[in-house]
C-alpha angles and dihedrals in degrees: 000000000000114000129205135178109227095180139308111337102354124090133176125213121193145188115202103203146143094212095103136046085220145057127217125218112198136176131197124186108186127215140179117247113252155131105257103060112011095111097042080057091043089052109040108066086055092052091042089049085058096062146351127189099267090032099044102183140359095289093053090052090042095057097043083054099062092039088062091058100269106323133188134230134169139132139185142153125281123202106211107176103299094341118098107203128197114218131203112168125171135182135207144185103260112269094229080065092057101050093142094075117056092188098061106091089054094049086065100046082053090048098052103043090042087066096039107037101026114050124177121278146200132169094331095321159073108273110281090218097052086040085054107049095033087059082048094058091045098044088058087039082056086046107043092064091088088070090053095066093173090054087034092053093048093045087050094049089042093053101044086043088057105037113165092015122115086240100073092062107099113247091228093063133239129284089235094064094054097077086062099055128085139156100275092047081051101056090041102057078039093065088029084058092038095053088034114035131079104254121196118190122192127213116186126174133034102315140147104243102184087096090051103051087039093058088039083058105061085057109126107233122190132222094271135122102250112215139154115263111266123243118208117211111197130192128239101267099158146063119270116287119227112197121167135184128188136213141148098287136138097202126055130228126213127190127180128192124214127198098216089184078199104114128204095267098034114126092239100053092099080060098049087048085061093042091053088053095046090041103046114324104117149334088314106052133104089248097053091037110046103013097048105023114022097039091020086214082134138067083181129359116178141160130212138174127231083191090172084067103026101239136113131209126208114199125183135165107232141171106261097237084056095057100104089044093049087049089050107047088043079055083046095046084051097048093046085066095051090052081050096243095157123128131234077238088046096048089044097048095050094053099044094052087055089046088053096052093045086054097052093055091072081067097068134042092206089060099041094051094047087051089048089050097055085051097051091042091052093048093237112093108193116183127233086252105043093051094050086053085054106048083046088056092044111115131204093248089061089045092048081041102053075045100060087060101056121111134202103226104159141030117193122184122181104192136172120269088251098049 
């Protein structure tokens, strides 16, 4: 990736290549997590989708969209460590395949700022019809979690593990927060996060960016410091937390919360990225092995990072009257690693699983932009390459090591009203 510096607080970061037929436009606003604003930034990316100031409503965009040969458009919040990013990606056919328009490339560039730069408008303020109906699809999103109970369990676990962070709070927002907003509050905090926030934009494929960094450019900016959102990592300073809910269900859920007290840019995250294979990430893993196979405690057992908070989640789908056996042989198939049983066949599988999916990213724009920007929010940019190189350096005794530091924080059950 090429980085440049357009002006305070927006960067653009490009990949020339011929890989793909296509090229990828992406824009990144970046925000801290809190609770003043999460759900104006959750909001805002689906009612400006709805509309901009040229494509007025959904129509309008549609049909752009198949006049420029089958564009896409989408756009969404991410939630990296304490940083809510907005998110508007687009993807066209590349320019060097439509070379019988030579306005096409403008007519993107027209496109794509159109829908960032030039919302819709009326009377001072996003559209109250769009604002309405838009709070009314995330409100159900908010309240449909409950029918995903393995989503549900992890989100609870997550949220009593990180009581009084910012990370706790849901990217999508909180119902409590929707009677306040209205059009006019909208726009407002829309035009206060575009002059005030760090802004990266990605460019991948064969593409004349002059057009780009001029339009970049004209973005107001205001006198501010622009940095990336900070994340805190805390470590585990408590005893375990027990938390339960209860519904009509005939299969429990079980969540536990780590404190990995290994952060983004630690020497040792490499490390913690191999533990996690070798502990739950995958078909080859302790958790999925012994845990699910070989005991059958399990109907699931997985384990997954939130590197950006140093923390990790196992979730598993148990029976309710296993659920003290499941929680102690997790606790075993930890404690295996710290005592350094894992297997030649164990080690190698696990590396060779993460190689695989970091080579997969170069397959896909989309992917290698969102590494590269973990990398970019954390303030340590590591590329595809090098991180393979590293994972395939990585010994057992770092492993056993990264494991030796992991702490259990938070136990979440969800049971059945009878159990």
């Amino acid at each position: 990736m090429q980085d440049r510096k357009i002006k305070d607080g927006i960067s653009l970061h490009s990949l020339q290549t011929n890989k793909f037929k296509t090229f990828t436009l992406s824009f990144y606003i970046h925000r801290p997590l809190k609770e003043e604003e999460v759900t104006l930034n959750a909001l805002l990316p689906f009612i400006m989708k709805r509309g901009s100031g040229l494509y007025p409503n959904l129509a309008a965009i549609s049909k752009k969209l198949e006049e420029l040969y089958g564009g896409f458009f989408d756009c969404g919040i991410r939630k990296k460590g304490e940083d809510q990013v907005i998110c508007f990606n687009f993807e066209f056919v590349s320019p060097k395949y439509v070379k019988n328009d030579p306005q096409y490339l403008n007519e993107i560039y027209r496109f794509v700022f159109d829908i960032v730069l030039n919302p819709l408008i009326y009377d001072g303020g996003f559209k109250e019809e769009y604002v309405i109906r838009e709070k009314e699809n995330l409100k159900d999103h908010i309240e449909g979690l409950i029918n995903d109970k393995k989503e549900y369990a992890s989100l609870r676990c997550l949220s009593q593990m990180c009581t009084g962070e910012n990370y706790a709070l849901y990217e999508y927002g909180r119902i409590e927060d929707m009677e306040r907003i209205d059009g006019k509050v909208l726009y407002n905090h829309y035009q206060d996060i575009l002059r005030s926030s760090v802004i990266d934009v990605f460019a991948v494929g064969e593409v004349d960016l002059k057009p780009l960094e001029q339009k970049l450019s004209g973005v107001e900016r205001s006198l501010v410091s622009y940095e990336y959102p900070k994340t805190s990592v805390l470590k585990k300073s408590s005893d375990i937390q027990v938390a339960e809910d209860k519904f009509e269900v005939a299969q429990g859920k079980l969540a536990m919360g780590f404190r990995t007290n290994t952060g983004f840019c630690d020497e040792d995250a490499f490390a913690l990225t191999l533990f996690n294979s070798i502990f739950g990430s995958g078909a080859h893993s302790k958790l999925f092995n012994n845990v699910r196979e070989k005991l059958s405690l399990c109907y699931y057992a997985y384990s997954r990072l939130e590197k950006q908070k140093g923390i990790m989640l196992v979730s598993s789908g148990v029976e309710f009257e296993n659920f003290k056996k499941a929680h102690d042989e997790i606790l075993a198939q930890l404690q295996d690693i710290r005592e350094g049983k894992v297997s030649d066949a164990e080690l190698n599988a696990s590396k060779k699983a993460i190689v695989n999916i970091l080579m997969s990213l170069n397959d896909s724009a989309f992917s290698m932009e969102d590494f590269y920007l973990s990398g970019l929010i954390a303030g340590k940019v590591t590329d595809i390459e090098e991180y393979i190189r590293k994972i395939e350096e990585t010994t057992l005794e770092e492993v056993v090591k990264v494991a030796g530091k992991i702490q259990l924080d938070t136990v979440y059950y969800l049971t059945g009203k009878e159990a």
